[in-house]
PyMOL commands that place a pseudoatom at each C-alpha (Angstrom):
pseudoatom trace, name=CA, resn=UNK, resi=1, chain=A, elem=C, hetatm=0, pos=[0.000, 0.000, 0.000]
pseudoatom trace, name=CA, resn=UNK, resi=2, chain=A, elem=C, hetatm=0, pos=[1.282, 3.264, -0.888]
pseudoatom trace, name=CA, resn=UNK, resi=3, chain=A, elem=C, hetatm=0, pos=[-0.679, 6.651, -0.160]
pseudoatom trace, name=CA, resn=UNK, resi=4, chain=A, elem=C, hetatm=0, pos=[0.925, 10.119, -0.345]
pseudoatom trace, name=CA, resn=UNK, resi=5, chain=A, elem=C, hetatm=0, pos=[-0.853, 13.408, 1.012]
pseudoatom trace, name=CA, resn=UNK, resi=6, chain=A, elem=C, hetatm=0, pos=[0.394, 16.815, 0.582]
pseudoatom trace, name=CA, resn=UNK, resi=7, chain=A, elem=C, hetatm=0, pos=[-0.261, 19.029, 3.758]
pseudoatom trace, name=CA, resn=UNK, resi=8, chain=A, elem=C, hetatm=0, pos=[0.911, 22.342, 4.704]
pseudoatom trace, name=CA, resn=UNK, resi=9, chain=A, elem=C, hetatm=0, pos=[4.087, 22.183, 2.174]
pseudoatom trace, name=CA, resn=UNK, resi=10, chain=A, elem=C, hetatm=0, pos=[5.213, 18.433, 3.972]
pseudoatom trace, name=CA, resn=UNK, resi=11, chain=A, elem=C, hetatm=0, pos=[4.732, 15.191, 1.966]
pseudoatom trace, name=CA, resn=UNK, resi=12, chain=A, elem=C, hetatm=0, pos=[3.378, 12.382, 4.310]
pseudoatom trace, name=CA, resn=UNK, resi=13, chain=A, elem=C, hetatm=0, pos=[3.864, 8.994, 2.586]
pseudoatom trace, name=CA, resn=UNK, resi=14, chain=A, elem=C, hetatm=0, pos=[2.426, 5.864, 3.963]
pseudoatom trace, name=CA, resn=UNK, resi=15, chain=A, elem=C, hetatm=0, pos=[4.116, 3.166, 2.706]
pseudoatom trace, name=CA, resn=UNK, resi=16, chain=A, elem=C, hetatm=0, pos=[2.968, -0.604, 3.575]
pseudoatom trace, name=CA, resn=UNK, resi=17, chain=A, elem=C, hetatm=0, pos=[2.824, 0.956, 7.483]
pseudoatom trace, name=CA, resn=UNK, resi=18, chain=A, elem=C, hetatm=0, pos=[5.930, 3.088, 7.510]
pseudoatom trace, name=CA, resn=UNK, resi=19, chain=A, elem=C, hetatm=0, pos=[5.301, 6.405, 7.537]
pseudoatom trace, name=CA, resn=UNK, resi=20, chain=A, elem=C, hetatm=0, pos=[7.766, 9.196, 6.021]
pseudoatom trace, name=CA, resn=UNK, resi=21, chain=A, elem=C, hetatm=0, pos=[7.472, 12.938, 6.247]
pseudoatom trace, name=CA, resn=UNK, resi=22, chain=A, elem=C, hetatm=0, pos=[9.044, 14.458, 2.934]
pseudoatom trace, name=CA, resn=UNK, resi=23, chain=A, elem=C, hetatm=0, pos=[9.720, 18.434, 3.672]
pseudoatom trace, name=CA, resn=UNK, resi=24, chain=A, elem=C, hetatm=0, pos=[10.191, 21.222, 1.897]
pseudoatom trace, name=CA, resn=UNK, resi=25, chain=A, elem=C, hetatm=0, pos=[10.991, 24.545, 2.778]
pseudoatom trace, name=CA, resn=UNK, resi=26, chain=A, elem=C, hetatm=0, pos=[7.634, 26.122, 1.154]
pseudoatom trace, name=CA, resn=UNK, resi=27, chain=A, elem=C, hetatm=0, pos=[10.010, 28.508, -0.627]
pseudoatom trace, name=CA, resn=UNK, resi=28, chain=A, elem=C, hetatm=0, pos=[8.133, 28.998, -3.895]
pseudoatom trace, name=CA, resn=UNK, resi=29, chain=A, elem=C, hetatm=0, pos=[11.674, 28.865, -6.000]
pseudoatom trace, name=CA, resn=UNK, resi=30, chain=A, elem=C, hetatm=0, pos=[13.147, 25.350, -4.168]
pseudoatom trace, name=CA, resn=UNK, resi=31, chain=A, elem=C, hetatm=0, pos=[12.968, 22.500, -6.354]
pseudoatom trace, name=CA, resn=UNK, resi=32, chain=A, elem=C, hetatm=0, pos=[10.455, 19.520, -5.933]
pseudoatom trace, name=CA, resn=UNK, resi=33, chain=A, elem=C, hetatm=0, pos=[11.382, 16.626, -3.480]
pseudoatom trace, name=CA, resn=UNK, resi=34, chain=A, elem=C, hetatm=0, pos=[12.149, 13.488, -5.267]
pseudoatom trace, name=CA, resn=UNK, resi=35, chain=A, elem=C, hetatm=0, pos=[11.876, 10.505, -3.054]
pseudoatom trace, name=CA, resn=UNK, resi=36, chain=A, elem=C, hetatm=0, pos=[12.941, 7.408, -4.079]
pseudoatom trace, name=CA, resn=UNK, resi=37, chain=A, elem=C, hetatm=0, pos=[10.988, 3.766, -2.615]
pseudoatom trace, name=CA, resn=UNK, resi=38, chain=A, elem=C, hetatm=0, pos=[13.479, 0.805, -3.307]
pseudoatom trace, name=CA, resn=UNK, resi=39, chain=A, elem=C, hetatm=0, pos=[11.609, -2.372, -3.054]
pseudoatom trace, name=CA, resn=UNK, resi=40, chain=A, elem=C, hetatm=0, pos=[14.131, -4.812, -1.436]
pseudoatom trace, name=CA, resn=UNK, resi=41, chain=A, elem=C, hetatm=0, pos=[14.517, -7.863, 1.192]
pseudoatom trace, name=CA, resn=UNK, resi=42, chain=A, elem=C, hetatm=0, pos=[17.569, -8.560, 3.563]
pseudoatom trace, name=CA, resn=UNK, resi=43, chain=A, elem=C, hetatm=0, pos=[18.077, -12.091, 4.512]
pseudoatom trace, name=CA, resn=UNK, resi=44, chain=A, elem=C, hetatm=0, pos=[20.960, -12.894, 6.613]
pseudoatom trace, name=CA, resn=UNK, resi=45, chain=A, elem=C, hetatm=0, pos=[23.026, -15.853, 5.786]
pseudoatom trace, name=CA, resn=UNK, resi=46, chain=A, elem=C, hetatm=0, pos=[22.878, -17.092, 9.171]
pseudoatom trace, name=CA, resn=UNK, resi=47, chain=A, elem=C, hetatm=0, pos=[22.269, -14.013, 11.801]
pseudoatom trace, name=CA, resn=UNK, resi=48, chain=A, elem=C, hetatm=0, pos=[19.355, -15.927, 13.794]
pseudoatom trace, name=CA, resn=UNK, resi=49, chain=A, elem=C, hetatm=0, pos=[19.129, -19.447, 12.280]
pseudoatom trace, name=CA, resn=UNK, resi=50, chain=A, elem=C, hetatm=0, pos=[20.631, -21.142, 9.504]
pseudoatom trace, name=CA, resn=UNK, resi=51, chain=A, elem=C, hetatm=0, pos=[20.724, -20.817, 6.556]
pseudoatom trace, name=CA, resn=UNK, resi=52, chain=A, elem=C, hetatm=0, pos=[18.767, -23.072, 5.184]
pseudoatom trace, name=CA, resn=UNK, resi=53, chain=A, elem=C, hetatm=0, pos=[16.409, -21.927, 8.083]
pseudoatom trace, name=CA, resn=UNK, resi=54, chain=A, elem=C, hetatm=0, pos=[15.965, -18.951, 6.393]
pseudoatom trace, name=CA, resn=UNK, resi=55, chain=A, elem=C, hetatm=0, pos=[15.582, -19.964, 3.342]
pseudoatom trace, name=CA, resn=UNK, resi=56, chain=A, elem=C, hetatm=0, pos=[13.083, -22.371, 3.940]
pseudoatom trace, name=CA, resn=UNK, resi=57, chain=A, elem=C, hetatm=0, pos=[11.004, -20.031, 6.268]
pseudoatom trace, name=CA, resn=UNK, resi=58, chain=A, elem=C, hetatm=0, pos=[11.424, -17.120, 4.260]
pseudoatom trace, name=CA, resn=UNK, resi=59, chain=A, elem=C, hetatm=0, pos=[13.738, -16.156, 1.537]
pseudoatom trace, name=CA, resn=UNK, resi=60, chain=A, elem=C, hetatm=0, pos=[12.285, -18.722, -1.107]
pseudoatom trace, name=CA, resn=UNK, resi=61, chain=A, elem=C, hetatm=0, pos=[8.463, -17.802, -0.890]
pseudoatom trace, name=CA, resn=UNK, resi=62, chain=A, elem=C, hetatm=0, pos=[9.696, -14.229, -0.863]
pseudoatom trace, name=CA, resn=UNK, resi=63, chain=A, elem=C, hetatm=0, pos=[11.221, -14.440, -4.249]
pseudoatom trace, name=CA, resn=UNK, resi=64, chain=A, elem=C, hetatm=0, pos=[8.997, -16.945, -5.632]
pseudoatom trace, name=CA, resn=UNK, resi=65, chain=A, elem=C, hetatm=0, pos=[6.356, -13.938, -4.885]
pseudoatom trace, name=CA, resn=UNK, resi=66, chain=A, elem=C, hetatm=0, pos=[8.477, -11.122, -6.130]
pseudoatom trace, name=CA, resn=UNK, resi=67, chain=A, elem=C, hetatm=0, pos=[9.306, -13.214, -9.494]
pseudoatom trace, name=CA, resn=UNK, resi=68, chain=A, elem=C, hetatm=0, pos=[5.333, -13.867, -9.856]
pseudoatom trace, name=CA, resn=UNK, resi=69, chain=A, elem=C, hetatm=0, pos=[3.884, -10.242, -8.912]
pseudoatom trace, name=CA, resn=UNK, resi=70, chain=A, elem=C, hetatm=0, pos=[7.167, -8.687, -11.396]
pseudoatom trace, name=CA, resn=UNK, resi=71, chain=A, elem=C, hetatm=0, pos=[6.089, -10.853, -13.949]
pseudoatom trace, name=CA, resn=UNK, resi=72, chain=A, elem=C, hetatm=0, pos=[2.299, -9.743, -13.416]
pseudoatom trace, name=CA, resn=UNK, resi=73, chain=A, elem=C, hetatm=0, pos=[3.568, -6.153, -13.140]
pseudoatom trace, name=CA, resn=UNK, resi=74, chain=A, elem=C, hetatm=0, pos=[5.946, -4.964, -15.586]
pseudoatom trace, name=CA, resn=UNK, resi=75, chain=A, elem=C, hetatm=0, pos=[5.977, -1.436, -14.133]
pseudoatom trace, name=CA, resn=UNK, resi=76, chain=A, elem=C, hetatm=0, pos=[8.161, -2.643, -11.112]
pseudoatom trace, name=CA, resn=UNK, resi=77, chain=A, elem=C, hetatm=0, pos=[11.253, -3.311, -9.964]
pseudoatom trace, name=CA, resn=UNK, resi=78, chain=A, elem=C, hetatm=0, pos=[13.252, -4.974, -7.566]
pseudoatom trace, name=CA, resn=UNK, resi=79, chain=A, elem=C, hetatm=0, pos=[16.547, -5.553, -6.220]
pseudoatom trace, name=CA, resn=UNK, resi=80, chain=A, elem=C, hetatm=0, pos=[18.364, -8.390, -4.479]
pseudoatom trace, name=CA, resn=UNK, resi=81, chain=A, elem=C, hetatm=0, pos=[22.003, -8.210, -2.844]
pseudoatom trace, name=CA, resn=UNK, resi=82, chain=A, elem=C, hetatm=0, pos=[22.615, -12.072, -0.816]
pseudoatom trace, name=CA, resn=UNK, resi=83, chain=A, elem=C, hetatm=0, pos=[23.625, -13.933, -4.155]
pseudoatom trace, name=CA, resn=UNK, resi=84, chain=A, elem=C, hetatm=0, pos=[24.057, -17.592, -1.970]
pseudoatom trace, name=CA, resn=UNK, resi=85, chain=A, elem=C, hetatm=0, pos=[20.382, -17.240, -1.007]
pseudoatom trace, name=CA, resn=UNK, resi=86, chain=A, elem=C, hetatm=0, pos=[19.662, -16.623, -4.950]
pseudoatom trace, name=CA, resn=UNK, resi=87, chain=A, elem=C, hetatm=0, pos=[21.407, -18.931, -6.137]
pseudoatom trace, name=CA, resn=UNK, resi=88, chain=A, elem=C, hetatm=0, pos=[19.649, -21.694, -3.517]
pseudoatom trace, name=CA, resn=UNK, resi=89, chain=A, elem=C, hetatm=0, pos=[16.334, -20.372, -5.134]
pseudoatom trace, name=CA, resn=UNK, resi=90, chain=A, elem=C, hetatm=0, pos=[17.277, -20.530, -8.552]
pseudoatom trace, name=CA, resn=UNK, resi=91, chain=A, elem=C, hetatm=0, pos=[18.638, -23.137, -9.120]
pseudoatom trace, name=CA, resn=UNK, resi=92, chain=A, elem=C, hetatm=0, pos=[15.448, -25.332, -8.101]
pseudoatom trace, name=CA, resn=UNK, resi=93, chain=A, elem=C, hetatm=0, pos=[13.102, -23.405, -10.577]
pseudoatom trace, name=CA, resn=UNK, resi=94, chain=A, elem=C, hetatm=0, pos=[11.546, -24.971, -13.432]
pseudoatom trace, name=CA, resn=UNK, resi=95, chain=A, elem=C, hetatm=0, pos=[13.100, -23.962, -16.955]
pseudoatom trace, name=CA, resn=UNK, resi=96, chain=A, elem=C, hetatm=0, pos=[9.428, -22.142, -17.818]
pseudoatom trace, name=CA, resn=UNK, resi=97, chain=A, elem=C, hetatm=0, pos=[10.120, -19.759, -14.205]
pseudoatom trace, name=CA, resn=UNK, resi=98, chain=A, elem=C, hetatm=0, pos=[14.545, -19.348, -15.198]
pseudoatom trace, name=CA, resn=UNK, resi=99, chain=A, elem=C, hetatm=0, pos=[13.149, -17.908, -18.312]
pseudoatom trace, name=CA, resn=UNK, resi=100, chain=A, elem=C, hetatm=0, pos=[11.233, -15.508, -16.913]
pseudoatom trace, name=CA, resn=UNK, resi=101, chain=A, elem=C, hetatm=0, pos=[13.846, -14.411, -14.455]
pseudoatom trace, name=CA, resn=UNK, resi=102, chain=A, elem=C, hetatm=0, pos=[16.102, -14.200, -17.222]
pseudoatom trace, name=CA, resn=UNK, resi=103, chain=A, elem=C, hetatm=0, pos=[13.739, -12.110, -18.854]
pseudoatom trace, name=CA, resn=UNK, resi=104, chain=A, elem=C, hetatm=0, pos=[12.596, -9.920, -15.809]
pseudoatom trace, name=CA, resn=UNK, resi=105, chain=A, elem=C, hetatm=0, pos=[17.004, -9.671, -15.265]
pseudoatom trace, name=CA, resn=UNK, resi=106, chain=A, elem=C, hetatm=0, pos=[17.048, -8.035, -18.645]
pseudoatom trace, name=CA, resn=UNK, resi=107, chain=A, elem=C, hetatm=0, pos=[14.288, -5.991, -18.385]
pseudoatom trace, name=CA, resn=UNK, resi=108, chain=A, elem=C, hetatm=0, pos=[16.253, -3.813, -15.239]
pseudoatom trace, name=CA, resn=UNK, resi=109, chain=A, elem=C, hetatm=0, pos=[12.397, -5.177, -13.387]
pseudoatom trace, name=CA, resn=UNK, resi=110, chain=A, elem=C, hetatm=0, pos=[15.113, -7.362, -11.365]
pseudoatom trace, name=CA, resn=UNK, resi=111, chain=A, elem=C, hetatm=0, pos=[18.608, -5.745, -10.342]
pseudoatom trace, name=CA, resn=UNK, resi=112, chain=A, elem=C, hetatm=0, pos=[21.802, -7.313, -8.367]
pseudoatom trace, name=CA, resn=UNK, resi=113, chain=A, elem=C, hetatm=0, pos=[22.997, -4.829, -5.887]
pseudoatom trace, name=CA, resn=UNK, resi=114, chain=A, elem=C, hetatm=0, pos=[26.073, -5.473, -3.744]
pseudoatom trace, name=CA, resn=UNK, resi=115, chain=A, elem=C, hetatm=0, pos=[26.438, -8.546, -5.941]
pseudoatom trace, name=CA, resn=UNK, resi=116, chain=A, elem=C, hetatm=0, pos=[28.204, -10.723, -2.666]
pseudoatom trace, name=CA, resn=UNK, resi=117, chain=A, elem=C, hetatm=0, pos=[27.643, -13.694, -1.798]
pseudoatom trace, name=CA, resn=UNK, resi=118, chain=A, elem=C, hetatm=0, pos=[26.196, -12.335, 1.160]
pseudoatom trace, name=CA, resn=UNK, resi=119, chain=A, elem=C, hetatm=0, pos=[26.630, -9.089, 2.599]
pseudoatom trace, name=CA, resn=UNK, resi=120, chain=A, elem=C, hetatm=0, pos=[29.756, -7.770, 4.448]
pseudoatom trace, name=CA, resn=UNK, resi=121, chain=A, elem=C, hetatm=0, pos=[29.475, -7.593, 8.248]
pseudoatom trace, name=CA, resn=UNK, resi=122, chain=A, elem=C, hetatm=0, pos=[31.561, -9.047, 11.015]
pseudoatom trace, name=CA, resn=UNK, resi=123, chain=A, elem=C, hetatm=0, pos=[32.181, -12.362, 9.285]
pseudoatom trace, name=CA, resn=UNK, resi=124, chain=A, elem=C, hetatm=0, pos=[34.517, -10.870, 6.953]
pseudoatom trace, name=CA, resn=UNK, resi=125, chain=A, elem=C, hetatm=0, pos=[36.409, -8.962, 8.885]
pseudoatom trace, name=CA, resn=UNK, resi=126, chain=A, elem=C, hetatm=0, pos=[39.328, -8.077, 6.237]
pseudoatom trace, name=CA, resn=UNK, resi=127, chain=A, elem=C, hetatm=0, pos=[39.547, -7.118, 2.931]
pseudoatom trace, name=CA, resn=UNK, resi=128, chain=A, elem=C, hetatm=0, pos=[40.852, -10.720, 1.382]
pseudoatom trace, name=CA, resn=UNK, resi=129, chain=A, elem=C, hetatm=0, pos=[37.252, -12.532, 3.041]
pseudoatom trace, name=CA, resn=UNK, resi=130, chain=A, elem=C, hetatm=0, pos=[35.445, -8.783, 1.740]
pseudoatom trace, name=CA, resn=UNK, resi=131, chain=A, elem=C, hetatm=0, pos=[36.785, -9.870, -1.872]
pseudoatom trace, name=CA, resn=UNK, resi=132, chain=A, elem=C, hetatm=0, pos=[36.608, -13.012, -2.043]
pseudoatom trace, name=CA, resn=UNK, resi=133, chain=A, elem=C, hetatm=0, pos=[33.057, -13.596, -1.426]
pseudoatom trace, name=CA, resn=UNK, resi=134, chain=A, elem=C, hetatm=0, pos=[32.107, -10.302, -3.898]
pseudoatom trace, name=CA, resn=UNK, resi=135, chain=A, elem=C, hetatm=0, pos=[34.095, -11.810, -6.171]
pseudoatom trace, name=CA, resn=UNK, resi=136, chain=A, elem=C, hetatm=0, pos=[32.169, -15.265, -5.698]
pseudoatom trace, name=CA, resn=UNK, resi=137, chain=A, elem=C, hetatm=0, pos=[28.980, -13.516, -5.974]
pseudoatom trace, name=CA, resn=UNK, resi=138, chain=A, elem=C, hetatm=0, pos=[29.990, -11.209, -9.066]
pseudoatom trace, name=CA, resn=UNK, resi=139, chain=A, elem=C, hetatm=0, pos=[31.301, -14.320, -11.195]
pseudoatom trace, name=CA, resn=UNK, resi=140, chain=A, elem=C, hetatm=0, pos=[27.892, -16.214, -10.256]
pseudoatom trace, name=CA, resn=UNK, resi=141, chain=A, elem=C, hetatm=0, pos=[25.922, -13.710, -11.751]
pseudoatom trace, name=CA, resn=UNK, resi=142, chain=A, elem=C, hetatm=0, pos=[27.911, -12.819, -14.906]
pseudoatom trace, name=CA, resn=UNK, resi=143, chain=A, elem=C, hetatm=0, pos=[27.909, -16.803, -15.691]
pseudoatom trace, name=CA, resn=UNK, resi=144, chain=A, elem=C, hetatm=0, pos=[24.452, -16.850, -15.310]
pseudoatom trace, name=CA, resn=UNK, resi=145, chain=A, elem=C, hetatm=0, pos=[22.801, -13.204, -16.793]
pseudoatom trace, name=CA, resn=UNK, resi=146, chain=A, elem=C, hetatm=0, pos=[25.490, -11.721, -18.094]
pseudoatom trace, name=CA, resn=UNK, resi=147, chain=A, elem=C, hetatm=0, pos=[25.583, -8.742, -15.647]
pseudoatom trace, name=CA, resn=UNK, resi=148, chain=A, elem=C, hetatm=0, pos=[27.072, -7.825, -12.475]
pseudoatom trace, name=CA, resn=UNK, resi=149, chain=A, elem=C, hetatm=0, pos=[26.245, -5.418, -9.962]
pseudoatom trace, name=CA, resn=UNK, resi=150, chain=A, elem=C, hetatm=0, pos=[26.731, -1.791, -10.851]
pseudoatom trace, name=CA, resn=UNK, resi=151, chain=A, elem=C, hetatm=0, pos=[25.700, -0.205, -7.140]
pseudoatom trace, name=CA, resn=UNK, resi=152, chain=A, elem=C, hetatm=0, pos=[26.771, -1.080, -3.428]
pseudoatom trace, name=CA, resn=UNK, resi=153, chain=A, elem=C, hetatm=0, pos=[24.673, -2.095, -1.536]
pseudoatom trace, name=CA, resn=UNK, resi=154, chain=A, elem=C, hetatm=0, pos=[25.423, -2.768, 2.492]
pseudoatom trace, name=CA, resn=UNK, resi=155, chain=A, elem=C, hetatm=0, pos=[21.951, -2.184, 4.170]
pseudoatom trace, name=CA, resn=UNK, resi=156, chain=A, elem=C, hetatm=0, pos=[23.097, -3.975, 6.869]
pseudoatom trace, name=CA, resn=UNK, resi=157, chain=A, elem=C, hetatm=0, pos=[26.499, -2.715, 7.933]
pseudoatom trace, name=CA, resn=UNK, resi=158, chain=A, elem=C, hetatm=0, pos=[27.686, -3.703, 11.461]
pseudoatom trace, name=CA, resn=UNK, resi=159, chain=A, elem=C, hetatm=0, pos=[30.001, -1.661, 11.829]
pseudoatom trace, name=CA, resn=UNK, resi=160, chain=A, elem=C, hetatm=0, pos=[31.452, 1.453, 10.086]
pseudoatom trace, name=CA, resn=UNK, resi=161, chain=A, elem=C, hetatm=0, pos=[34.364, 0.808, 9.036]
pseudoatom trace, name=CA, resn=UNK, resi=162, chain=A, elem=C, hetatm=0, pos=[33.585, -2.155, 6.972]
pseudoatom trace, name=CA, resn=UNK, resi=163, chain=A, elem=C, hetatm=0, pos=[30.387, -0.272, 5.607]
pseudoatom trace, name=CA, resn=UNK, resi=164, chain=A, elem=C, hetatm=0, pos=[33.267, 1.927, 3.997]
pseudoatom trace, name=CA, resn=UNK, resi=165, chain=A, elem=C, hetatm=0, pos=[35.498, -0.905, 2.922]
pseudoatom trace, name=CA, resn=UNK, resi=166, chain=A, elem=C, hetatm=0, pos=[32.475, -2.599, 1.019]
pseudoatom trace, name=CA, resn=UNK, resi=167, chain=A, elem=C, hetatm=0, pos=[31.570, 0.863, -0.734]
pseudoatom trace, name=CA, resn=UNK, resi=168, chain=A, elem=C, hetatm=0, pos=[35.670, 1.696, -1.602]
pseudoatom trace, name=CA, resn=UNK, resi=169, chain=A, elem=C, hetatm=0, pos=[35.988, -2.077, -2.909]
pseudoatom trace, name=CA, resn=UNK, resi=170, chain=A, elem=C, hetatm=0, pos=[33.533, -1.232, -5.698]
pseudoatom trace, name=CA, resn=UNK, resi=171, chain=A, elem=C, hetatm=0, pos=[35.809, 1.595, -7.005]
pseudoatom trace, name=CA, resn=UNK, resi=172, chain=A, elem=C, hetatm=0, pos=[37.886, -1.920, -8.431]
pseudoatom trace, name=CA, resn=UNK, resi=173, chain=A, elem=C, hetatm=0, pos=[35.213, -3.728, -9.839]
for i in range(1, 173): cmd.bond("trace and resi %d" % i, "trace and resi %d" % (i + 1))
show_as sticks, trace
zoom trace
């Protein structure tokens, strides 16, 4: 669900619960607020449970569902960053659903962000584990689509100063 409703020069979007206040200053001359609502999941490799826990509780009917309403919906996108839990998903699809993910992949409707095999936090602690496991991630991907990921992505950073060592390791890819 998504409703917007202008009062008093504020923008309050409602989106699916969350509520965010868009301002502007009034000022007849500023320019229009663009906000931007980027449809995504995080699923931890193993933060909670396993992860095969996770997948099995959660991450495959989540993209089975994206991959059915995208396909019902050509107007929308969405984008994906934990590559192992992808590839678990793909790779028991039926050729008639890989097509369409191939399809929906070169559209743009579906987008690789990060591009790791999961995401950097405190289980890579260095920058050998931080590119090895991007790398594993990025060569998945360009086997199987033909793209990589063109944007970090670290939604979940633990701490700061890997957040920046994910972000400045993309400078090299």
């Amino acid at each position: 669900m998504l409703e917007a409703r202008l009062r008093q020069n504020h923008w309050i979007l409602n989106v699916f619960g969350f509520f965010l206040l868009l301002c502007n200053a009034g000022v007849a001359s500023s320019p229009p607020i663009v906000g931007h609502i980027i449809p995504h999941s995080h699923c931890d490799g193993g933060w909670l449970d396993t992860f095969e826990t996770y997948y099995l509780s959660q991450v495959g009917t989540i993209l089975t569902r994206v991959v059915t309403s995208l396909k019902d919906h050509p107007e929308r996108k969405f984008i994906w960053a934990e590559i192992s839990f992808w590839m678990r998903w793909y790779e028991i699809q039926s050729e008639e659903t890989k097509a369409v993910v191939h399809g929906l992949v070169k559209s743009g409707q579906i987008e690789f962000v990060g591009g790791g095999w999961v995401q950097n936090d405190e289980a890579n602690p260095d920058y050998a584990s931080m590119i090895s496991q991007i790398s594993e991630g990025h060569e998945y991907l360009k086997t199987l689509f033909g793209v990589r990921a063109r944007y970090a992505w670290q939604i979940d950073p633990v701490r700061t100063t890997l957040f920046n060592k994910t972000f400045g390791l993309f400078m090299y890819l």
